[in-house]
C-alpha positions as CSV (number, residue, x, y, z in Angstrom):
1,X,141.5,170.3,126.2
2,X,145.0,170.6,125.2
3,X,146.3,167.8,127.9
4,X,145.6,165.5,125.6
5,X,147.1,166.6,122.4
6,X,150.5,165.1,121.7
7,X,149.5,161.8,123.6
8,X,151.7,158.9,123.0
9,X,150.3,155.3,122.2
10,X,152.3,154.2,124.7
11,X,151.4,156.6,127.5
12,X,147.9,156.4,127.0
13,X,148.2,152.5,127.4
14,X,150.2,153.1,130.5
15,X,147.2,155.1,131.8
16,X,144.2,152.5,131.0
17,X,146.2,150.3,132.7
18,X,146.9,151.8,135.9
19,X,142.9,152.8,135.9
20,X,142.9,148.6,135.8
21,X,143.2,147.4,132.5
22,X,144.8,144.3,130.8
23,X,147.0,144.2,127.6
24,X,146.0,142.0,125.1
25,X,147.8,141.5,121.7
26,X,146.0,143.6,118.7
27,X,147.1,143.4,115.1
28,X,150.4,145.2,113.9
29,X,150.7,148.2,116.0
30,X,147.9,147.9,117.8
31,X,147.2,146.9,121.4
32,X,144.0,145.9,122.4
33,X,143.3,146.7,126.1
34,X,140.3,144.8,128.2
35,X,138.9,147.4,130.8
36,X,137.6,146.3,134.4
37,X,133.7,147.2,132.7
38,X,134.6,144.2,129.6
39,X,135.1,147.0,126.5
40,X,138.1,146.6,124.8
41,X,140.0,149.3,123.8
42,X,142.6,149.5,120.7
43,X,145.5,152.1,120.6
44,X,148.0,152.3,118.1
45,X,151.1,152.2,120.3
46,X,154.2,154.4,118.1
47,X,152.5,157.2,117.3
48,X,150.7,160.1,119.0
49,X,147.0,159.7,119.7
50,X,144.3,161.7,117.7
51,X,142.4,163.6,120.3
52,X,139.3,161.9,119.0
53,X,140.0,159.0,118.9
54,X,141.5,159.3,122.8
55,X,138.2,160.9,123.9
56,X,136.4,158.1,122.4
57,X,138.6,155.2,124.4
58,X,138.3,157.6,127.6
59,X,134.8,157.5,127.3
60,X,134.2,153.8,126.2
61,X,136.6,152.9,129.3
62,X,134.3,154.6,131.8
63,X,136.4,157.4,132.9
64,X,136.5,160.7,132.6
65,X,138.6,162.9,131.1
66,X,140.0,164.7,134.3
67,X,140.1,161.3,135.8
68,X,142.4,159.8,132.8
69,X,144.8,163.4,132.8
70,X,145.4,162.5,136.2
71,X,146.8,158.9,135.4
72,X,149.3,160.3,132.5
């Protein structure tokens, strides 16, 4: 799945939220993101996303990942 290398923080929080999730404050450069199922996701906004760690959030938000390329 190379859609989702070179993922910016930013981007990625732009997607959760358009799939219906709220931004919360996180620690330093992290934002914290409450999904419409409760979890609460944290992405480190300046820097590009480790495809693990994306996969993981994608997952733990309830989506797919065809579902969250489609909301980049």
């Amino acid at each position: 799945m190379s859609a989702f290398r070179n993922v910016k923080g930013q981007d990625a929080v732009k997607a959760f939220v358009k799939a219906g999730g709220i931004v919360r404050s996180g620690k330093g450069d992290h934002v914290n993101i409450k999904m419409p199922n409760a979890q609460i996701i944290t992405i480190p906004v300046p820097k590009d996303i480790k495809i693990g760690l994306l996969k993981a959030a994608i997952k733990k938000a309830g989506l797919t990942e065809d579902e969250f390329s489609n909301l980049l």
